[in-house]
C-alpha positions as CSV (number, residue, x, y, z in Angstrom):
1,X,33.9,180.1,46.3
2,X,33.5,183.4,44.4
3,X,35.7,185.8,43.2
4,X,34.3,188.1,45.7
5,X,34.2,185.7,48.7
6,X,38.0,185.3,47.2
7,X,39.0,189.1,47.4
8,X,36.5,189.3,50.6
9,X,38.8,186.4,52.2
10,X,42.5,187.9,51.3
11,X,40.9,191.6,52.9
12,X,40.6,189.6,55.8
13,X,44.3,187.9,56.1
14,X,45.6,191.1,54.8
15,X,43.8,192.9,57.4
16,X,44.2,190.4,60.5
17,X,48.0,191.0,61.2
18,X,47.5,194.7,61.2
19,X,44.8,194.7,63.2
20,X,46.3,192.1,65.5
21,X,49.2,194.6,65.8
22,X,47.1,197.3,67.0
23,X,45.7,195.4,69.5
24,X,48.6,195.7,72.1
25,X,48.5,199.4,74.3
26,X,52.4,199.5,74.2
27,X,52.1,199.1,70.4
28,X,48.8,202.0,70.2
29,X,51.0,204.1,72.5
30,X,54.0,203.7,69.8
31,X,51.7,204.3,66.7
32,X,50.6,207.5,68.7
33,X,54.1,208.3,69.4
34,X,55.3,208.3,66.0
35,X,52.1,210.0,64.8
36,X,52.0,213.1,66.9
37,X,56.3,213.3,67.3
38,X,57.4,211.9,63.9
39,X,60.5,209.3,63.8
40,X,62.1,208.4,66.5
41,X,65.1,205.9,67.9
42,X,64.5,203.8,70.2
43,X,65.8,205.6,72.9
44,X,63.2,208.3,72.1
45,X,60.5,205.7,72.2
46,X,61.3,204.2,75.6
47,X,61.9,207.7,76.8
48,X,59.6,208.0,80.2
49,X,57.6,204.6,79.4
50,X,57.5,201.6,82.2
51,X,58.4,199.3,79.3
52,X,62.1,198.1,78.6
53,X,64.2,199.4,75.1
54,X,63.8,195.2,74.5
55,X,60.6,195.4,74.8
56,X,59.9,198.4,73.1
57,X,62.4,196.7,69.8
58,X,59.9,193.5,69.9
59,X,56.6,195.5,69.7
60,X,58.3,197.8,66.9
61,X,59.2,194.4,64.9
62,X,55.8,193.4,65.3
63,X,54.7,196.7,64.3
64,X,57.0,196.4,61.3
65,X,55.8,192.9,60.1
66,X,52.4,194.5,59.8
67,X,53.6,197.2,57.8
68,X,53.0,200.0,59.8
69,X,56.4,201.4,60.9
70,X,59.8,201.3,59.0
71,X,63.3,201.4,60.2
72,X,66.4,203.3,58.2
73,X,69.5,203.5,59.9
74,X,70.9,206.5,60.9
75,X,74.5,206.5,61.8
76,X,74.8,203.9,64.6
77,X,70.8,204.3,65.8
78,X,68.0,202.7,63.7
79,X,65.3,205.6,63.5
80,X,61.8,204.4,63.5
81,X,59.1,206.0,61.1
82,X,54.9,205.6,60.8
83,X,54.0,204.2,57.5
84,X,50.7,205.9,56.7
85,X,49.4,203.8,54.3
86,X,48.7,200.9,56.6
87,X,46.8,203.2,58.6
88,X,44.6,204.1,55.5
89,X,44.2,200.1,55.1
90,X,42.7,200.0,58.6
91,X,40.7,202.8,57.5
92,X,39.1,201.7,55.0
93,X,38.8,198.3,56.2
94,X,36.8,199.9,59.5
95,X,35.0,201.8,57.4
96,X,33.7,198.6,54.9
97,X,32.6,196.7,58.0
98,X,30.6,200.0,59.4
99,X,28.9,200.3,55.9
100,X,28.0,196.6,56.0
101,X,26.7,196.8,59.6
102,X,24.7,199.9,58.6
103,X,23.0,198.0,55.4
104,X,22.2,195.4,57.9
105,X,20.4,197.9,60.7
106,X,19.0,199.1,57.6
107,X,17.6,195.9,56.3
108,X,16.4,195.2,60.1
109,X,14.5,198.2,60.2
110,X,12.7,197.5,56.5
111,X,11.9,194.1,57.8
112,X,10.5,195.3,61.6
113,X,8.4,198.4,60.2
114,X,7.6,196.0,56.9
């Protein structure tokens, strides 16, 4: 294996949790939460949602294993925050895989007008 199949390969464990993260509409719906209202308890997260506070604690601690929320405690309430960067990662790993699908319609295109 090559260094850059290497580095290509850890990108793609690295990338996997967060993205399996994301892929939950009670977790999206918490990202968006958090984006657009800042932190919140967990109170404030189940506010006028169909989903239990357990529930909503679980999908946070999956949230949290990927990296993109943290907790700090505040008094007796743990107060959830977004953690941006993880975001970026997604970013920039959506953005890697749309340049490589645009080399490939590229190289498609030489090859049918070639």
């Amino acid at each position: 294996m090559s260094r850059l199949e290497a580095v290509a390969g850890r990108q793609v464990r690295d990338a996997a949790p967060l993205f399996a993260a994301l892929g939950d509409e009670t977790r999206l719906r918490l990202i968006g939460r958090l984006s657009a209202g800042g932190p919140g308890s967990i109170t404030q997260l189940s506010a006028r949602s169909q989903v239990s506070r357990q529930a909503i604690t679980k999908h946070l601690r999956v949230l949290s294993d990927a990296g993109l929320v943290r907790s700090t405690r505040r008094g007796r309430e743990r107060v959830w925050d977004l953690e941006p960067r993880r975001l970026d990662d997604a970013h920039e790993y959506l953005d890697r895989i749309s340049q490589q699908w645009d080399a490939a319609l590229e190289r498609l295109r030489t090859f049918v007008d070639g």
